[in-house]
N, C-alpha and C positions, 0 to 999 in steps of 0.2 A: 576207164576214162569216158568212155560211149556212155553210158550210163549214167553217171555225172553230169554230161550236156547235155542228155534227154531232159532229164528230170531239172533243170535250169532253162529247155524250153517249154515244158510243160508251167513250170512258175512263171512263165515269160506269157504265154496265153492264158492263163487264170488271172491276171494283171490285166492283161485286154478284156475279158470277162469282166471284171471290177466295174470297166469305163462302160460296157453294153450294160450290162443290169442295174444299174445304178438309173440308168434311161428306163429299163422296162420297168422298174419298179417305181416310178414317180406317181403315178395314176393308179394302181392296184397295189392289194396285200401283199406282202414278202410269199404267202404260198402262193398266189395267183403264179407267182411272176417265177418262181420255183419251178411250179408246175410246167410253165411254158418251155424252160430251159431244160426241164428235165425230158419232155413231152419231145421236142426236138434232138436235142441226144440221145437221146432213145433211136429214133426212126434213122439217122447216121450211121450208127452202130450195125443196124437191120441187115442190109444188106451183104455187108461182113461178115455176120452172124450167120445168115443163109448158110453161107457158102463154106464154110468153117464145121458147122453143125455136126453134118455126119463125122465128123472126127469129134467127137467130146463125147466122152462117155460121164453121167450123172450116176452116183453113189447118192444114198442118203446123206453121209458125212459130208460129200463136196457142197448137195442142197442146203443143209445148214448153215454149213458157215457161209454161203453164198448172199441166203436172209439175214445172217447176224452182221455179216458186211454191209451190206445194202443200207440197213436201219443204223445203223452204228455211223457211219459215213453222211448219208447222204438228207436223213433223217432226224435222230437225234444230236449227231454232232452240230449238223447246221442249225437246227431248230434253238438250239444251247447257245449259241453265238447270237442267232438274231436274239433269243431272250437276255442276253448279255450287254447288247447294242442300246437293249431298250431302260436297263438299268443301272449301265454305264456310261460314262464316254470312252468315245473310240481309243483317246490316249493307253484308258484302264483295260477295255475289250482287244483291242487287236493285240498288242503285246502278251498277254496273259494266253490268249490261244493260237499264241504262234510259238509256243513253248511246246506244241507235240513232238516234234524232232527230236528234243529230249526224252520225254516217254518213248519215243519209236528205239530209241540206242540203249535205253536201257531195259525194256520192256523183255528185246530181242534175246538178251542173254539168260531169259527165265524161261520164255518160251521154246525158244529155238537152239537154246545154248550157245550162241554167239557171244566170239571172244571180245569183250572189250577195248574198244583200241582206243586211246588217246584223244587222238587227231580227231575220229569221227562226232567225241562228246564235245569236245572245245568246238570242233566247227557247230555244233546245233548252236550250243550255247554264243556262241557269235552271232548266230542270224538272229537268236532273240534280242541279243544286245542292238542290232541293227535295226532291229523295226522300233525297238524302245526311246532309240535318240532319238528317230524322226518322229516318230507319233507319239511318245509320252510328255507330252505336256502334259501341265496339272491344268486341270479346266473339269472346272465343279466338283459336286462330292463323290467320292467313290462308298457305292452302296455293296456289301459285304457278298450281298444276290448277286449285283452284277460279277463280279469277280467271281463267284462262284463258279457261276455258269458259261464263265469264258474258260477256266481250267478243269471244266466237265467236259467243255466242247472239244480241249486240245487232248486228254485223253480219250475220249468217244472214238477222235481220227487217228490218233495215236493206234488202237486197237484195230481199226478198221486198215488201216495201211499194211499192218501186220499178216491180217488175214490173205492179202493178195501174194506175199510168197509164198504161202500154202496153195492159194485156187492157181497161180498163175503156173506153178507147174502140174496140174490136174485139166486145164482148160486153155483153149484157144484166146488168145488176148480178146479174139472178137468178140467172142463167148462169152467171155469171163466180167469184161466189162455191158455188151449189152443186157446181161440177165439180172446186173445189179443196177442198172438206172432200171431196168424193166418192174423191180418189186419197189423202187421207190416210186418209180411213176404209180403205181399201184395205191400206195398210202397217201401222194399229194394230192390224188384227184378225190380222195375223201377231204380235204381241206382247202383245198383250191374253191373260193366264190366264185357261183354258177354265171353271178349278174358281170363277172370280169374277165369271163372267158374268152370273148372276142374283142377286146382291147386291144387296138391297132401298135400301138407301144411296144406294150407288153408281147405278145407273138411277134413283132418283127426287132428289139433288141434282147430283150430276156430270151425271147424263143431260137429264131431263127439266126442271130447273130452270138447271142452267148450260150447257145446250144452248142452251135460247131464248134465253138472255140473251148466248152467243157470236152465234148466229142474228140478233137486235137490234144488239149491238156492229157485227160485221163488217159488217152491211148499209149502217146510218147513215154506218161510215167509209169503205166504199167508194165511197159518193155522196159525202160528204165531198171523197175522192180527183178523181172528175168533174165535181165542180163548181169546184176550187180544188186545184192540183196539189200531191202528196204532201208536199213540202219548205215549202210554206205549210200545212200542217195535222196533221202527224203530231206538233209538239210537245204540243197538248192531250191526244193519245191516251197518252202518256207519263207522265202524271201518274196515272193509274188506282191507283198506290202511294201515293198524296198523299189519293186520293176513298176507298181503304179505310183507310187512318187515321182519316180524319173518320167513316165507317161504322161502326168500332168505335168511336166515343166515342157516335154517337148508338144505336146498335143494343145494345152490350154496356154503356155506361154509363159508358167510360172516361171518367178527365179530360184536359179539355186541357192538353197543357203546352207549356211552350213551346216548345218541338220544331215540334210540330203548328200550333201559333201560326205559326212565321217561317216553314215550309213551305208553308202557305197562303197567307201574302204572297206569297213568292217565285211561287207557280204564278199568282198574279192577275195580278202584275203580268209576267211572263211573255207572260200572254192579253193584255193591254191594248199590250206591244208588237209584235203580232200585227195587233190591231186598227186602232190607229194607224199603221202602215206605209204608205210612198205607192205 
């Protein structure tokens, strides 16, 4: 059950994330603004990491997967999403790669050999259903690309979420997370514009505001991850497009409609077949 509500506050800060980078990214590129957010989460992580250190031991094998995580996640799954964003509308893009909960529940029982249970496939498959009411409106063409690379991006995280119950019992949560923003921060700063580096925006919402709060997400779900294995907890995280709908209705003053209404059902009751599982 801890695990459950970790990983529902971790969605619940990646929601608040939504609303900061949305800000940092109005004046710069998606990797400027990447870069910042990564660039601060990273330096959070630091001094956890310190202190954590001499307790982790690195294998070649933990190095690996640590890269293959790192790029998979933070890398290619996001970069597939913004390419998604660019050749879809959001209706076609968010729903399509909010369907990795599903890859996470089924992926589990090839890799891991994890039992299939019921409840945990229905509940993913609810939360896609959930962000689909509210955000799938038809609004323009859906290009074959775009769609593509919105269900390239929800397998990419799909794979990379998997990897953390392997590292997360080889390494310190501190560890584990700051050495994979650390090899992404490594690739964004090859992409990150030189001329938008000191963007006042940019570094104080992308950076220092939706750093922390990647910083808070990513921690909470990684515990989340070791206390209750990925394929039991990755659907709450999933909903974070359901917790910034509700955001803007209390932060920006929208109303609710009903959209928002049966999406918020679907995600409760979603969590209650989670909860209730034997």
């Amino acid at each position: 059950m801890l695990g459950i509500i970790l990983a529902l506050v971790a969605s619940i800060c990646w929601a608040f994330n939504s609303i900061a980078y949305k800000k940092g990214v109005s004046e710069v590129s998606v990797f400027t603004a990447n870069f910042h957010r990564t660039l601060f989460a990273t330096l959070y992580f630091l001094p956890f990491a310190i202190v954590d250190l001499p307790n982790s031991h690195f294998d070649l094998e933990t190095i690996a997967v640590l890269i293959v995580s790192a790029v998979l996640s933070f890398y290619i799954g996001d970069l597939s999403y913004m390419a998604a964003l660019k050749r879809a509308p959001v209706s076609v893009a968010l729903p399509a790669s909010s369907t990795y909960p599903v890859y996470v529940v089924l992926l589990s029982t090839v890799i891991y050999g994890a039992t299939l249970k019921p409840n945990t496939l229905l509940s993913a498959l609810l939360v896609i259903l959930a962000v689909y009411v509210i955000y799938g409106k038809k609004n323009g063409d859906i290009s074959p690309s775009g769609l593509f690379f919105a269900l390239f991006a929800a397998i990419s995280w799909a794979l990379a979420i998997l990897t953390l119950d392997f590292l997360s019992d080889r390494l310190p949560i501190s560890v584990l997370a700051f050495t994979r923003m650390l090899f992404c921060l490594l690739l964004l700063s090859i992409t990150a514009k030189r001329s938008e580096i000191k963007n006042r925006d940019s570094t104080i919402y992308a950076g220092i505001i939706g750093g922390f709060l990647s910083f808070a997400g990513i921690a909470v779900f990684i515990t989340a991850i070791k206390l209750s294995a990925s394929w039991n907890v990755v659907q709450p995280s999933a909903a974070s497009p359901v917790f910034s709908a509700l955001l803007a209705v209390v932060l920006l003053k929208e109303k609710v409609d009903l959209r928002l209404a049966v999406g918020i059902g679907i995600v409760v009751f979603s969590i209650l077949l989670l909860l209730l599982q034997p």
